[in-house]
N, C-alpha and C positions, 0 to 999 in steps of 0.2 A: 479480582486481580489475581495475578498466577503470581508463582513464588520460583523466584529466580532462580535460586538457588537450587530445587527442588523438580521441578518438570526440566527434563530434556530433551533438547530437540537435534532436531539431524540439519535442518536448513533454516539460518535466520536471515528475512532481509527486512534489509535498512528502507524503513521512505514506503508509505503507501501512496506514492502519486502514480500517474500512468505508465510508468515502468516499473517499479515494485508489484503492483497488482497484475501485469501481464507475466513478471517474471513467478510470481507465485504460481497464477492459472496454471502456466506452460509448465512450470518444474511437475506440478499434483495430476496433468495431464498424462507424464512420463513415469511419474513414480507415484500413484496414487496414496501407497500407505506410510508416504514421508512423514514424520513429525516436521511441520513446517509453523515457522512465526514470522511475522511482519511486526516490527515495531515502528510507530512512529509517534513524533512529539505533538502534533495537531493533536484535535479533540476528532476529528472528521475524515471519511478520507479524501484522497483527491489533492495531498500535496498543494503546491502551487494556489490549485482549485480547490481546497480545503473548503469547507461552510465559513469560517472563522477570517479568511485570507480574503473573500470578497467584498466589493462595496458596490454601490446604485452604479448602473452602467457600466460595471467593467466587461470586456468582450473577450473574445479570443483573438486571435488575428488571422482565425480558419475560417472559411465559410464549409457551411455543409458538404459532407461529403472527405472534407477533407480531416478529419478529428473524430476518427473512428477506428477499432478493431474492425480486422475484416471478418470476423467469427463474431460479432455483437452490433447490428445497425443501429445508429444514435435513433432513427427515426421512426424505429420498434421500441427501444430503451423511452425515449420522452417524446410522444408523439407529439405535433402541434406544434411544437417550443419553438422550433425554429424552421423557416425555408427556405430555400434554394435561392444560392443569391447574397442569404444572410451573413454576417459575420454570429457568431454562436456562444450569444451570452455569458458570462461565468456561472450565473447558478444551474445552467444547464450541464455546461461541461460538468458542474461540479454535482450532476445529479446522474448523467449518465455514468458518471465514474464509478459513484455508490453503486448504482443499480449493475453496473458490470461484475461488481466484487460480490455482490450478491447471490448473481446468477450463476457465478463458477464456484459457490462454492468458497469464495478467498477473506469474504467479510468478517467472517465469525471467527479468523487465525489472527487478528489483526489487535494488538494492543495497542491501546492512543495514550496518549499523555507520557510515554516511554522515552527516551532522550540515550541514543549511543555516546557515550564519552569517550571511552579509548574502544581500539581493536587492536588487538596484540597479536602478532603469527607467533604459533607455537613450533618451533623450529623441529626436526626430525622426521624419521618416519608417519610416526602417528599426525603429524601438522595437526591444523585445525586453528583457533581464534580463541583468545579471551575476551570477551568483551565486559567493559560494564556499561550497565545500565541505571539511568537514574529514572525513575516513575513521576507523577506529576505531586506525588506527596512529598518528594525529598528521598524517598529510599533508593540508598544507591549500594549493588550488588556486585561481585563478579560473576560471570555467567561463561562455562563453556561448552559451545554446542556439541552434541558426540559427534558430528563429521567433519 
């Protein structure tokens, strides 16, 4: 576990589901020596599609092709899983997601069991956020990112 208090980072985002994981890729694309964190409250990533959030038969309401980065093919990510035509599983979504955050790189910035409570704007020049966070044991921190 990291110490809130204690590591600083430049960019925190909220939510590792399909938009938290592309907005990481994209920002570490642009500024590759960011101090960057993803927190999110799941044990898993994939939001929505989390490991934890699915049951027997849940789907997407994408058929292939349609529920993919255009920089990551679902069909390279988990071969097989699904075809053309199909509506697209959740434990696949929810496996392509993993294996996306993997491959760029976004997995390993990602704390789970993390819970944003407040976001504060720090008013002035210097702006920026306080956040606190609460972790999956009860500890609950203030935290502010240096940007």
């Amino acid at each position: 576990m990291f110490d809130f208090q204690q590591d600083p980072y430049d960019i925190i985002i909220i939510g590792a589901g399909p938009h938290g994981l592309v907005a990481a890729k994209t920002y570490l694309q642009l500024s590759p020596i960011v101090s960057l964190l993803i927190l999110d409250s799941n044990a898993t990533v994939g939001g929505v599609w989390a490991k934890e959030n699915l049951y027997p038969g849940l789907r997407t309401n994408n058929q292939l092709g349609t529920f993919e980065y255009t920089d990551f093919d679902l069909q390279d990510a988990c071969p097989g899983k699904v075809h053309k035509g199909e509506h697209i599983p959740g434990d696949v979504a929810h496996d392509y997601l993993h294996e996306y955050a993997k491959h760029f790189d976004v997995l390993s910035r990602i704390r789970f069991g993390c819970t944003v409570t407040t976001a504060e704007h720090i008013p002035g020049d210097a702006g920026g956020w306080n956040l606190t966070i609460v972790n999956a044991s009860g500890f609950s921190a203030p935290h502010n990112p240096k940007a």
